[in-house]
VOPAGU-2260 file (C-alpha; in pm, 1 decimal, decimal comma):
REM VOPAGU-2260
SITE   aa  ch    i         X         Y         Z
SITE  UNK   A    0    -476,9   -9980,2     113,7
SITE  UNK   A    1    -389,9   -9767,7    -159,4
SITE  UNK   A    2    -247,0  -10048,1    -364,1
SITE  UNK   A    3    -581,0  -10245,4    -303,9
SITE  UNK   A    4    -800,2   -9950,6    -395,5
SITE  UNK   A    5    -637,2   -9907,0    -746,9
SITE  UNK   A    6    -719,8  -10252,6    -837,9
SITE  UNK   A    7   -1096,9  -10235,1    -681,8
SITE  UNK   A    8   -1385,7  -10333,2    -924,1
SITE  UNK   A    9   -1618,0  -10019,7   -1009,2
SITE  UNK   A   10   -1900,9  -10041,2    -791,9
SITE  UNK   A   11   -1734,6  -10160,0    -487,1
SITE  UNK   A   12   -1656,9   -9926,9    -176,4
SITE  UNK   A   13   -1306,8   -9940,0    -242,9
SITE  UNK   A   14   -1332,9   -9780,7    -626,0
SITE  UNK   A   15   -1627,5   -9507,0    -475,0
SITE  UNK   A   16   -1353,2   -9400,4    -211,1
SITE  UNK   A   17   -1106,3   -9396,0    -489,4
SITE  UNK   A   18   -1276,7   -9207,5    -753,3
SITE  UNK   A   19   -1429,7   -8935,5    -495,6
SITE  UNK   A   20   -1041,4   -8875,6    -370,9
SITE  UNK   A   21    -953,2   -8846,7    -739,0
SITE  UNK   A   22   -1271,5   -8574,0    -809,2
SITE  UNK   A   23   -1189,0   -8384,2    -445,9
SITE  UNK   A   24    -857,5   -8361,2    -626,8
SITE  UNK   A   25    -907,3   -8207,2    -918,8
SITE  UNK   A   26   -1120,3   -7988,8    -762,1
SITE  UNK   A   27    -890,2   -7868,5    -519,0
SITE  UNK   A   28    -636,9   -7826,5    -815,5
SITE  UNK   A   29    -889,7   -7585,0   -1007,2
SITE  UNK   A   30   -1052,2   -7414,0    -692,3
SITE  UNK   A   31    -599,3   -7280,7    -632,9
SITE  UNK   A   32    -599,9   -7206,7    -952,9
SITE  UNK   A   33    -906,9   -6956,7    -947,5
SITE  UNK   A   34    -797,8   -6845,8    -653,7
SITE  UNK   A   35    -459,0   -6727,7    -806,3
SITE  UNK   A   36    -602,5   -6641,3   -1117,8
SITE  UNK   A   37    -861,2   -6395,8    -960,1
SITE  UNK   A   38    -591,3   -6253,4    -736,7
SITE  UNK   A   39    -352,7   -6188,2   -1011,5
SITE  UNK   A   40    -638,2   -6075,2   -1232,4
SITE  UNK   A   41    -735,9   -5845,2    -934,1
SITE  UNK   A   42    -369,3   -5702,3    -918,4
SITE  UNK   A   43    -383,8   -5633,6   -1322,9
SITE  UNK   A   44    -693,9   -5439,0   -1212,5
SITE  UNK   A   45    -509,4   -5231,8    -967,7
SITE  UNK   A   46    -201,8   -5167,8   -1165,2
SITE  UNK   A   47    -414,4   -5071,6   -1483,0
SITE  UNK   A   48    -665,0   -4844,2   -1246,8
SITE  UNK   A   49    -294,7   -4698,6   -1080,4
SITE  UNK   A   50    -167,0   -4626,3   -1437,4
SITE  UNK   A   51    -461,7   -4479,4   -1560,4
SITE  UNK   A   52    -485,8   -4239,4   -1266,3
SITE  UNK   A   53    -155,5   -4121,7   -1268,4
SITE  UNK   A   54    -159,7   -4057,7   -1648,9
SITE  UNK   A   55    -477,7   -3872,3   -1587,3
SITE  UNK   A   56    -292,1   -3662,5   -1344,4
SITE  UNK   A   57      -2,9   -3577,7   -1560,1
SITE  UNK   A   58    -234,2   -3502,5   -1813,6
SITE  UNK   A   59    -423,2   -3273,0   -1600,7
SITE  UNK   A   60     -59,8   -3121,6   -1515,9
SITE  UNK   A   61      26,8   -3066,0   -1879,9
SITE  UNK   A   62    -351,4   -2900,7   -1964,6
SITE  UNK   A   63    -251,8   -2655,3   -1691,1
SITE  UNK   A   64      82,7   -2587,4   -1818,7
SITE  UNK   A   65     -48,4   -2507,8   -2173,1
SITE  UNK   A   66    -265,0   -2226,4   -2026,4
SITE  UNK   A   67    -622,4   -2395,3   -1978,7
SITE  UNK   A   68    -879,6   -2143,1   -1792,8
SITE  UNK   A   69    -960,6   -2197,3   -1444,4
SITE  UNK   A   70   -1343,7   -2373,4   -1580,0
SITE  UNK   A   71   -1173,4   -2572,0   -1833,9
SITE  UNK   A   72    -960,1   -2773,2   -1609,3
SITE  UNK   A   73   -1286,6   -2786,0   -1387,4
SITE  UNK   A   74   -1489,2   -2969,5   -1638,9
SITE  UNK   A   75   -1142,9   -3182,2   -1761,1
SITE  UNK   A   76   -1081,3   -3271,9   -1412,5
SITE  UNK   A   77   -1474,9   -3357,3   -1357,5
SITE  UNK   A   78   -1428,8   -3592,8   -1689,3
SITE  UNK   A   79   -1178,6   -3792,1   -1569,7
SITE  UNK   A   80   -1306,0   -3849,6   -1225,0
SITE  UNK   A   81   -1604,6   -4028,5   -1402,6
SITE  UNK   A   82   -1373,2   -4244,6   -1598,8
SITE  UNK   A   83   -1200,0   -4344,4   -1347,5
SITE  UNK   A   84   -1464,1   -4416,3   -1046,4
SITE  UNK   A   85   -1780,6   -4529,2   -1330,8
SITE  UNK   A   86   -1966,4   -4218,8   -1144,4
SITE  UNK   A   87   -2263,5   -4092,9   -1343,3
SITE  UNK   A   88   -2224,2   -3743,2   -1288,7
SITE  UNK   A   89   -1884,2   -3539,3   -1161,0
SITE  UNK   A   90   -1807,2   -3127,4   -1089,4
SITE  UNK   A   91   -1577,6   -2928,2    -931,7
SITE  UNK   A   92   -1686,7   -2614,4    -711,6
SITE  UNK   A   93   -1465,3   -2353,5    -525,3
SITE  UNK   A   94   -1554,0   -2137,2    -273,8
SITE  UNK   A   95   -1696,8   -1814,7    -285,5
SITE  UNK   A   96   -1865,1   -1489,5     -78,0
SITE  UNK   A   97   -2247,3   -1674,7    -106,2
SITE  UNK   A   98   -2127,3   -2053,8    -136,7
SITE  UNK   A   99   -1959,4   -2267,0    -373,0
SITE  UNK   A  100   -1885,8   -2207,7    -708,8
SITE  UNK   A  101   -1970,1   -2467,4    -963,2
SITE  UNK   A  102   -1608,3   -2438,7   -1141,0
SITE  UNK   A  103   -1694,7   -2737,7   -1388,8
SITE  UNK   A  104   -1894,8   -2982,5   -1430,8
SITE  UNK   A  105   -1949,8   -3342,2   -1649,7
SITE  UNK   A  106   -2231,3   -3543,2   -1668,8
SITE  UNK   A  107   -2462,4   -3295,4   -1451,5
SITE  UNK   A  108   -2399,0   -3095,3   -1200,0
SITE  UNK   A  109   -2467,4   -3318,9    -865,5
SITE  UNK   A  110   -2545,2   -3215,4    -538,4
SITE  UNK   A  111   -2425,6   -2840,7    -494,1
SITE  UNK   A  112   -2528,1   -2822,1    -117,7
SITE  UNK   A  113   -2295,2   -3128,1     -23,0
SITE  UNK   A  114   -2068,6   -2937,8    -160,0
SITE  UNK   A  115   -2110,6   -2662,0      83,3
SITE  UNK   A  116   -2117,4   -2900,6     333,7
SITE  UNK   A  117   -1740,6   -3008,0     219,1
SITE  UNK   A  118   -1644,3   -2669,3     243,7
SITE  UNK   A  119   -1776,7   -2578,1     567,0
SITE  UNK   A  120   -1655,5   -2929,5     743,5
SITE  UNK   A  121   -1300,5   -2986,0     510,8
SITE  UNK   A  122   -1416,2   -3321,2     541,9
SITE  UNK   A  123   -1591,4   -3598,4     289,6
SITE  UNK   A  124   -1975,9   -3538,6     318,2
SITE  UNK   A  125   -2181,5   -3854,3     190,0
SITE  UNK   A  126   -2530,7   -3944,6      89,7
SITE  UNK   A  127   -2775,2   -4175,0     -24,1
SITE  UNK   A  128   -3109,2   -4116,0    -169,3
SITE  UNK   A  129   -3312,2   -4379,6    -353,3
SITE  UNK   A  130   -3013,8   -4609,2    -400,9
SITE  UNK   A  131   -2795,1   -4344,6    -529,9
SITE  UNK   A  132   -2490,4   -4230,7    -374,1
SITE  UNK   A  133   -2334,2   -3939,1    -383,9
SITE  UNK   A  134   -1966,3   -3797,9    -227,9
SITE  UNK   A  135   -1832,8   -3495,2    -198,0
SITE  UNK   A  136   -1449,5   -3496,4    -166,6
SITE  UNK   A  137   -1242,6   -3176,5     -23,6
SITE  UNK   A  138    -954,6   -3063,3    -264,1
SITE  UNK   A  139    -693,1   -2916,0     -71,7
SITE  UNK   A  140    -362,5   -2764,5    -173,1
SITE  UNK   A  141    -125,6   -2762,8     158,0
SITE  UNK   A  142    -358,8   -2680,7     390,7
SITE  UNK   A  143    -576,8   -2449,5     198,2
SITE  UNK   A  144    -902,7   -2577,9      93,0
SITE  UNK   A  145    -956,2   -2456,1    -273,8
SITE  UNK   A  146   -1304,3   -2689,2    -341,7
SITE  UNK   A  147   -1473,6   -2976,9    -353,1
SITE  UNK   A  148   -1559,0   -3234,5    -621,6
SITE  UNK   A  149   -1862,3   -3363,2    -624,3
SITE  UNK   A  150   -1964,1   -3725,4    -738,1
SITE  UNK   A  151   -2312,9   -3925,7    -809,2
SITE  UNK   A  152   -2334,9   -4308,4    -859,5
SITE  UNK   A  153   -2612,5   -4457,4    -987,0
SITE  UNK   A  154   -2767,9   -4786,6    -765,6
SITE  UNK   A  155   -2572,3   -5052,3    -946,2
SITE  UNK   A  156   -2234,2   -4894,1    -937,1
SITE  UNK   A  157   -2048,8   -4940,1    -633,5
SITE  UNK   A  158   -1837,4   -4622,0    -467,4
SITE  UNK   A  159   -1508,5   -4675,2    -523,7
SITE  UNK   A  160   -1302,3   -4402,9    -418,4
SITE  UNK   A  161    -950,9   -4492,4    -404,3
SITE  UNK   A  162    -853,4   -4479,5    -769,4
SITE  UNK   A  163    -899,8   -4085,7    -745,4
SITE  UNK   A  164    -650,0   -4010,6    -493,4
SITE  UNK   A  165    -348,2   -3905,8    -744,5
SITE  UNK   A  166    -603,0   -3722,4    -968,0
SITE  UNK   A  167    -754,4   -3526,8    -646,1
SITE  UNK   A  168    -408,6   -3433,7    -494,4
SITE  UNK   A  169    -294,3   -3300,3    -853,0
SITE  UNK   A  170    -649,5   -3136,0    -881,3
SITE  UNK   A  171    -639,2   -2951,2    -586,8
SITE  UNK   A  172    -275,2   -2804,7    -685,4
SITE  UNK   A  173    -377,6   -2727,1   -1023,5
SITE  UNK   A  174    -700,5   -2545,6    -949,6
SITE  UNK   A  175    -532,8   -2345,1    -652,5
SITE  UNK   A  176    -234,6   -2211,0    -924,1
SITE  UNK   A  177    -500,0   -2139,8   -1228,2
SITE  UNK   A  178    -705,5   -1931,3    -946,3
SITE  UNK   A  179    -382,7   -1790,2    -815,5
SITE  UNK   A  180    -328,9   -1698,7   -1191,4
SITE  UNK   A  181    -667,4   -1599,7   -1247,6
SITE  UNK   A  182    -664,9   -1375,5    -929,0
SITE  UNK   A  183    -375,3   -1171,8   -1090,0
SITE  UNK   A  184    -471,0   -1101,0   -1401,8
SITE  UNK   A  185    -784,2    -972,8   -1256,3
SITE  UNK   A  186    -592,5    -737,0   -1053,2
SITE  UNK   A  187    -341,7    -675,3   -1278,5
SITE  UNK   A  188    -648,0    -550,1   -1520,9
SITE  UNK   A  189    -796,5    -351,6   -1281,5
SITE  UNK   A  190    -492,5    -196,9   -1168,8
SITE  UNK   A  191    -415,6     -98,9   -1482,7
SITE  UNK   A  192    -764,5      57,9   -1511,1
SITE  UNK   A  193    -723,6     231,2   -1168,2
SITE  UNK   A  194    -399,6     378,9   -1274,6
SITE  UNK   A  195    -531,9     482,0   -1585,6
SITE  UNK   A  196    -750,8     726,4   -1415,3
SITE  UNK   A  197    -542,5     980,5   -1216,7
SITE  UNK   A  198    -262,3     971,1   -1489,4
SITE  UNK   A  199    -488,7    1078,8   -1757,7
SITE  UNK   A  200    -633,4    1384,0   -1483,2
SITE  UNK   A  201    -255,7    1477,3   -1378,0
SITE  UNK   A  202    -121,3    1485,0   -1761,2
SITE  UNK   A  203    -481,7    1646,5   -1919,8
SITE  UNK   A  204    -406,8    1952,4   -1579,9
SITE  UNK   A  205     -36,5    1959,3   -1571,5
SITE  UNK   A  206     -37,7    2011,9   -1953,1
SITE  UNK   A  207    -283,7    2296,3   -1951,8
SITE  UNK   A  208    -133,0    2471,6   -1655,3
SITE  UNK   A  209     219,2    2448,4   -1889,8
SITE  UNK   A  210      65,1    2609,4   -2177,0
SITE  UNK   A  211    -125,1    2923,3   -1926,4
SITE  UNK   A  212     190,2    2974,1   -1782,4
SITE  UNK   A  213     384,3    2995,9   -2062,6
SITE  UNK   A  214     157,3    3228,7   -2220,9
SITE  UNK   A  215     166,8    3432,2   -1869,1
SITE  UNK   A  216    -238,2    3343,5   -1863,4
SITE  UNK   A  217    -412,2    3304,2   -1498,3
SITE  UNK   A  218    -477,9    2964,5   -1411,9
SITE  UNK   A  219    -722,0    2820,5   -1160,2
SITE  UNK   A  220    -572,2    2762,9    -815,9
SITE  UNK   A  221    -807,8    2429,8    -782,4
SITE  UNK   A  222    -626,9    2277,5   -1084,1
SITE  UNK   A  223    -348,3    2232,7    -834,4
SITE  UNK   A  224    -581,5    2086,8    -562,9
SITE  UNK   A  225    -680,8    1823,3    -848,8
SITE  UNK   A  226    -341,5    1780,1    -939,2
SITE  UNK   A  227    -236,0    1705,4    -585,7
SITE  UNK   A  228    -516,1    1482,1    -501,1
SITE  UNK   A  229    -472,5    1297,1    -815,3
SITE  UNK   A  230     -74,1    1257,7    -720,4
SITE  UNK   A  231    -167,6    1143,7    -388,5
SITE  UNK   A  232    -433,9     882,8    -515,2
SITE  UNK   A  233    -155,1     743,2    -825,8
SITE  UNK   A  234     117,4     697,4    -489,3
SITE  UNK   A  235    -174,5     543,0    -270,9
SITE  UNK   A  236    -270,5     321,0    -576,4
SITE  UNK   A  237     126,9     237,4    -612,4
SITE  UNK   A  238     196,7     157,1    -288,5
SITE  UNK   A  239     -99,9     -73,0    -228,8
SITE  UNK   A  240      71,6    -272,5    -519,9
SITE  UNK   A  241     398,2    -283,6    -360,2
SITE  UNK   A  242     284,2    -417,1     -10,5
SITE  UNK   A  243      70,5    -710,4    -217,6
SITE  UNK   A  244     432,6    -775,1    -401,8
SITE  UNK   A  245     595,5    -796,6     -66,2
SITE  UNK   A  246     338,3    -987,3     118,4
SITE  UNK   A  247     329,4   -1276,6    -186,3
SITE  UNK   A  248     758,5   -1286,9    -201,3
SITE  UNK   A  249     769,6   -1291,6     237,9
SITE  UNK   A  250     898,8    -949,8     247,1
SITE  UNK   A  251     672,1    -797,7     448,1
SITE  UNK   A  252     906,8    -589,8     680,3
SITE  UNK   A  253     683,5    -375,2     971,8
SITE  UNK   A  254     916,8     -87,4    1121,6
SITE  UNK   A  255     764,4      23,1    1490,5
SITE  UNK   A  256     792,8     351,6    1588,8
SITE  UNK   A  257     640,2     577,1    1893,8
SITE  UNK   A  258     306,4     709,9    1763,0
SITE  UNK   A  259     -50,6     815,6    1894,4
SITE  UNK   A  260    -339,5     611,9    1755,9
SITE  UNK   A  261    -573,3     949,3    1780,7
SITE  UNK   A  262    -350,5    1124,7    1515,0
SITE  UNK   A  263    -341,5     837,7    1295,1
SITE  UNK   A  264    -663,6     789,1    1279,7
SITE  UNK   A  265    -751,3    1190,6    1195,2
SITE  UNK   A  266    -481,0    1162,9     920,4
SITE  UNK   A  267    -648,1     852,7     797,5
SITE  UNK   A  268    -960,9    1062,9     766,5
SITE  UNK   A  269    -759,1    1376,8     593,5
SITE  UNK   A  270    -629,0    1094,4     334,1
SITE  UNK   A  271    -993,5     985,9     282,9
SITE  UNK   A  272   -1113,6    1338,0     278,5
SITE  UNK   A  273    -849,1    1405,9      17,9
SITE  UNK   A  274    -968,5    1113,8    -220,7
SITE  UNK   A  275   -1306,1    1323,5    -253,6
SITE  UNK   A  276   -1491,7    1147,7       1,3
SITE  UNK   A  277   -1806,5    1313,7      93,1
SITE  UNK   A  278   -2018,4    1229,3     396,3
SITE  UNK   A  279   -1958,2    1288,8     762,0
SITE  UNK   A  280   -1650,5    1080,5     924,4
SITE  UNK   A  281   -1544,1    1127,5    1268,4
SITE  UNK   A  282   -1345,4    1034,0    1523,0
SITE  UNK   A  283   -1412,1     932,9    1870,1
SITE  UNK   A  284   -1141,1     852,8    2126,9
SITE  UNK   A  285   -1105,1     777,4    2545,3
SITE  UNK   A  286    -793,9     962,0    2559,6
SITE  UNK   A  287    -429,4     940,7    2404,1
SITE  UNK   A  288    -337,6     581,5    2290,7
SITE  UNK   A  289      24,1     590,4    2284,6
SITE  UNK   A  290     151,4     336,3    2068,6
SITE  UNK   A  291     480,9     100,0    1923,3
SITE  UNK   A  292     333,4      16,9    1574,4
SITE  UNK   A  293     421,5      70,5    1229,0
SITE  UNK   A  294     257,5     410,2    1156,8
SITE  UNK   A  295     278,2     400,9     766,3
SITE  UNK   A  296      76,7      82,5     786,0
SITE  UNK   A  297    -139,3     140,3    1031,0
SITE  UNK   A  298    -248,2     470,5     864,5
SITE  UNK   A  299    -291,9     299,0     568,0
SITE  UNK   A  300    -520,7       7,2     720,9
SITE  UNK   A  301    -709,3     270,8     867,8
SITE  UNK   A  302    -773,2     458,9     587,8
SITE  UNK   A  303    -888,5     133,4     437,9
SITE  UNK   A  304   -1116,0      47,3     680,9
SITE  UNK   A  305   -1278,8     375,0     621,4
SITE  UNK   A  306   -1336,2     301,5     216,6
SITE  UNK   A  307   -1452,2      25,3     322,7
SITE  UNK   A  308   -1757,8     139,1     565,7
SITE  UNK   A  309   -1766,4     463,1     363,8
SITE  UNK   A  310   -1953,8     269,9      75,6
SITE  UNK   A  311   -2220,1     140,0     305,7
SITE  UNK   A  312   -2281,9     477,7     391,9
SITE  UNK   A  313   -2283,5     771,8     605,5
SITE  UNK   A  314   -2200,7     900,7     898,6
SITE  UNK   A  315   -1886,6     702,5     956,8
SITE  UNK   A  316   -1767,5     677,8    1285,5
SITE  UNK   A  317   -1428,5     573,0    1443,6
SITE  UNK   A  318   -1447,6     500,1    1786,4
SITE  UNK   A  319   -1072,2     451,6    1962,5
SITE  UNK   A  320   -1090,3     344,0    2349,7
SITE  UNK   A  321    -839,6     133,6    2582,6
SITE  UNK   A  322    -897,1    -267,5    2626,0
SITE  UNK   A  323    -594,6    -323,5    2876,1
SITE  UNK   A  324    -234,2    -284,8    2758,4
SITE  UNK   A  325    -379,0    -281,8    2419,1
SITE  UNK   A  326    -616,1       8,2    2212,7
SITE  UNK   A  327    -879,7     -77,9    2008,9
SITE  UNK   A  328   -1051,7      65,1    1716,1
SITE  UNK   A  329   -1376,8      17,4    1577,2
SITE  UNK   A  330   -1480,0     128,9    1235,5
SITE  UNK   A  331   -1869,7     172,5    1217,8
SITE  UNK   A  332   -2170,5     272,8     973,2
SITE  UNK   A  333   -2566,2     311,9     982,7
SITE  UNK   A  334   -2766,5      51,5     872,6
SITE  UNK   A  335   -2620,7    -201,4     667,8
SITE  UNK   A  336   -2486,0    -506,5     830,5
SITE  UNK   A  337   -2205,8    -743,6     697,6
SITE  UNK   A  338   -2351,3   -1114,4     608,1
SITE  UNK   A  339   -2157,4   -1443,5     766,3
SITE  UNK   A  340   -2025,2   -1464,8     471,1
SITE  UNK   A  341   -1896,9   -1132,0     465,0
SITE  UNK   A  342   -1760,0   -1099,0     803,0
SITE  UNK   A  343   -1524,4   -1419,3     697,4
SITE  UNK   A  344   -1373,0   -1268,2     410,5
SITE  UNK   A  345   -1341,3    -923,1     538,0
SITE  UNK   A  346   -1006,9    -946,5     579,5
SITE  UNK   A  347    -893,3   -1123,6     233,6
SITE  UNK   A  348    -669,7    -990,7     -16,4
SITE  UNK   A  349    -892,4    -783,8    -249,3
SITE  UNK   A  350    -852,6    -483,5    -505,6
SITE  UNK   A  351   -1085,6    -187,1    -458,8
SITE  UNK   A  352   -1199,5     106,5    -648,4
SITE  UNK   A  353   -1169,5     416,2    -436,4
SITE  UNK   A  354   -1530,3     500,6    -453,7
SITE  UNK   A  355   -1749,2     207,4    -430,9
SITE  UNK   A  356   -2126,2     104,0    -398,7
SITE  UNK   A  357   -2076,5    -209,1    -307,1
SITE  UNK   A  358   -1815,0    -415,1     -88,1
């Protein structure tokens, strides 16, 4: 048959099956060769998107280690985001008391309430409006969420996410170490200004009382008040910067002791009282509240918690009662009441000035 239809005259059955077999062929042949050539063009694709993103991380790694602010690395981390994904618009936002925190930003600053949304959830948050897409992505560090980055598409790109995975787990490490960085200089320069204060008032009173008592003069008996109060404030300040040192290194060491919550709490008061605190504070208790605790600490929380409520205003009360096998303690003020927002970050790490207007 096959001999027979290599011979066959054009025109006949025989050479129209031939020649169509001979077409399907070649067609065949070309259609496997696409096929391979689109795959291993496809694969080029991947490998040249992989490279690029893993550069871009490195080179997002070096721009930290050369000292970039906390912004800059915002808006170099939003550039390269759009180059790799096509988006039209990229930025990075952290979190903060009232929302997120547009860090950086390139191309426009897209969407800042799915960025919220990313924040609250930890998730991806996604949307679509008029064609347009745009994704939020969580950047976490370990398990701490340190922001989102936000990106828009325009209708005739498509979303394609995966080339930003190195670039958003290098992000997220690099923007929680510049903050980290960040947050201690700040309180390094505030520190600094904090201790500033009761050194200058103990050397400006310590060297006048010198100089009267060498020259056999009276002195004021409150310049010793002063003096002490100012000591007492320059050990507080000290000591506040010692637990923060041993809290960040894991040596955070709590040594329990009998005690009576009642009498720590009215020496937390005296401690306030001795700051220069003005204002009524009191203390209200069930009964005695014997206790195993740390009493340094505890005394020092509490005296906290007062500076804290004290600068919403007066009268501050402390209330002490019995909740089982435990004691409780309630810190409270007139008027003013903490926001969500607030409430949540109550408890953070912070640096305050003794007196303040404000939390």
């Amino acid at each position: 048959m096959a001999a027979r239809a290599k011979v066959a005259r054009t025109g006949s059955a025989l050479a129209f099956l031939r020649d169509g077999l001979a077409i399907a062929r070649v067609l065949a042949r070309r259609f496997r060769l696409s096929a391979l050539l689109q795959r291993t063009l496809s694969l080029s694709r991947s490998l040249e998107m992989t490279w690029h993103a893993s550069g871009a991380a490195t080179h997002l790694a070096d721009a930290a280690l050369a000292g970039e602010s906390t912004e800059q690395l915002a808006a170099r981390i939003a550039r390269i985001a759009r180059a790799l994904c096509g988006a039209q618009a990229a930025a990075v936002f952290g979190r903060g008391l009232q929302g997120p925190v547009l860090f950086g930003s390139d191309g426009g600053v897209p969407a800042p309430d799915l960025a919220a949304r990313t924040l609250k959830s930890r998730q991806p948050e996604r949307r679509a409006e008029d064609g347009a897409s745009t994704v939020s992505l969580p950047l976490r560090s370990r398990d701490t969420l340190v922001g989102a980055l936000v990106l828009r598409f325009d209708p005739d790109v498509p979303v394609v996410l995966k080339p930003l995975d190195p670039l958003v787990a290098r992000a997220a490490a690099v923007l929680a170490a510049a903050e980290r960085e960040a947050s201690k200089d700040r309180f390094l320069s505030l520190a600094a200004h904090e201790l500033k204060t009761p050194l200058t008032s103990i050397k400006g009173f310590a060297y006048s009382l010198g100089r009267r008592l060498e020259k056999g003069e009276p002195f004021d008996p409150r310049s010793v008040t002063i003096l002490e109060r100012q000591a007492e404030r320059l050990h507080g300040l000290l000591e506040e910067m010692l637990e923060v040192s041993r809290l960040e290194m894991g040596r955070f060491v709590l040594h329990q002791e009998p005690c009576e919550l009642g009498e720590l709490a009215d020496s937390a008061l005296r401690s306030v009282r001795r700051l220069g605190f003005d204002g009524e504070l009191s203390v209200e208790s069930d009964g005695p509240l014997p206790l195993a605790a740390d009493r340094e600490r505890i005394e020092r929380v509490l005296t906290a918690l007062v500076q804290r409520a004290r600068a919403f205003g007066t009268p501050v009360k402390v209330s002490l009662s019995r909740e089982g096998a435990r004691a409780q303690l309630r810190v409270a003020w007139p008027d003013r009441t903490l926001s969500v927002a607030e409430r949540a970050s109550a408890f953070e790490a912070r640096w305050e000035e003794p007196q303040l207007t404000r939390q």
